[in-house]
C-alpha positions in Angstrom: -21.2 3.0 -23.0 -23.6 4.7 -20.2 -23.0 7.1 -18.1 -23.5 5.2 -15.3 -21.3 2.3 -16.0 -18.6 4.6 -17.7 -18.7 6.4 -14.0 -18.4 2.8 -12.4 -15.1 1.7 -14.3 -13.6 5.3 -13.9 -13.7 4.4 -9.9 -12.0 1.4 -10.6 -9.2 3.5 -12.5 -9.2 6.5 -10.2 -9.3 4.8 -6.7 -7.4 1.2 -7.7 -4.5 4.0 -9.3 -4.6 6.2 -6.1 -4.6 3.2 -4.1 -0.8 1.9 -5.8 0.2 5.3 -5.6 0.1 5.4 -2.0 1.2 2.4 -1.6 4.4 3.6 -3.4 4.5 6.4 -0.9 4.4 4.1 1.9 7.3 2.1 0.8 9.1 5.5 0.1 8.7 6.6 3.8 9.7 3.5 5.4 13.0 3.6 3.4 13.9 6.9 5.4 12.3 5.1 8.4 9.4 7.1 8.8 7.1 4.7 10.3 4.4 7.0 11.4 4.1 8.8 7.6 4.5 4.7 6.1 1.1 3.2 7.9 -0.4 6.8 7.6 0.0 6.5 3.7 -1.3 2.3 3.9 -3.9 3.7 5.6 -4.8 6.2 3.0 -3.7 2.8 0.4 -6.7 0.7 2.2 -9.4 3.4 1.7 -8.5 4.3 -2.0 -8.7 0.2 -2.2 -12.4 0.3 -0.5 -13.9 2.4 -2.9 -12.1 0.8 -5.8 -13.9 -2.5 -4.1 -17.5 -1.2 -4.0 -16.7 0.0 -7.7 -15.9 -3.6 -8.4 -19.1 -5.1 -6.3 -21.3 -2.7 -8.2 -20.3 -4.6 -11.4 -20.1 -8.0 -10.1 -23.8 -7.0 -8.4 -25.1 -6.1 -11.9 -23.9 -9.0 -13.5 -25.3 -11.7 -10.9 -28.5 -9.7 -11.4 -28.7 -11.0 -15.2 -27.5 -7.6 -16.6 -24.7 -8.4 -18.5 -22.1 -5.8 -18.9 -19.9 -5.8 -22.4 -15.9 -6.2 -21.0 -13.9 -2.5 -22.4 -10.3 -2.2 -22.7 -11.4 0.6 -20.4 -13.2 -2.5 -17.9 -10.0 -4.0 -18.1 -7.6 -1.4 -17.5 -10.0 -0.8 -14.6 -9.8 -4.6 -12.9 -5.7 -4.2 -13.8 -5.3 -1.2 -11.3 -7.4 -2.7 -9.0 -5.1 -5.8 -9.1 -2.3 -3.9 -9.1 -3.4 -2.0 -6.2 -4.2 -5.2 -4.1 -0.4 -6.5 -5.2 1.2 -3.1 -4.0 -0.1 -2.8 -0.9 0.7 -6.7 0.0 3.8 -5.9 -1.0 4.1 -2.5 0.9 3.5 -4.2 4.0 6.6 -6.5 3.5 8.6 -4.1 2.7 7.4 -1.7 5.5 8.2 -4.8 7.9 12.1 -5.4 6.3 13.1 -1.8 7.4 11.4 -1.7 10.5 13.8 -4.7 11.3 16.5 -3.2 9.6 16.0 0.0 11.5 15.9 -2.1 15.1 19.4 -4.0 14.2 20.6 -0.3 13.2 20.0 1.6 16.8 
C-alpha cells in the first residue's frame, strides 16, 4: 500500500476515533451537568469529524478521478470509525439535551 494512501486511511482511524472519543466525553460531562465542558468537548467532536471528512473526500476525490483504490480491512476499519464517529456525536447531542432538561426540572 503507498505511503500516501496508508497516511490517508490512518486519518480516517486517528480523527474518526478521536472524534467518538470525545463524543464519549461530552456525554460524560453532561451527566454531572457540566454544560459548558459538554459543547466544549462536541465542539472538539465536530473538528476531529472535519478532518476525518476531508480524509474521506480525498479518497472519494481519487476514486471519481478514475484512480481506483483496492478496499483494506485497514480502509474499512477507517470508514467504521468515521461512522461510528458521525453516530456518537448524533447521539451525544440527544443525550446532552435529556440532562439539560433533566437538570431544569431538578432546580
Amino acid at each position: 500500500m503507498e505511503a500516501e494512501l496508508l497516511e490517508t486511511i490512518m486519518g480516517l482511524i486517528m480523527y474518526g476515533g478521536d472524534a467518538k472519543g470525545k463524543a464519549v466525553e461530552a456525554i460524560a460531562a453532561a451527566k454531572k451537568f457540566n454544560f459548558e465542558v459538554a459543547e466544549a468537548k462536541l465542539k472538539e467532536a465536530n473538528l476531529s469529524l472535519s478532518h476525518a471528512h476531508k480524509s474521506q473526500t480525498a479518497l472519494l476525490t481519487q476514486e471519481a478521478g478514475g484512480d481506483s483504490i483496492n478496499i483494506s480491512l485497514l480502509m474499512v476499519h477507517g470508514q467504521d470509525h468515521l461512522m461510528n464517529a458521525i453516530t456518537f456525536i448524533d447521539m451525544a447531542k440527544e443525550v446532552i439535551d435529556v440532562y439539560r432538561q433533566l437538570d431544569t426540572m431538578r432546580a
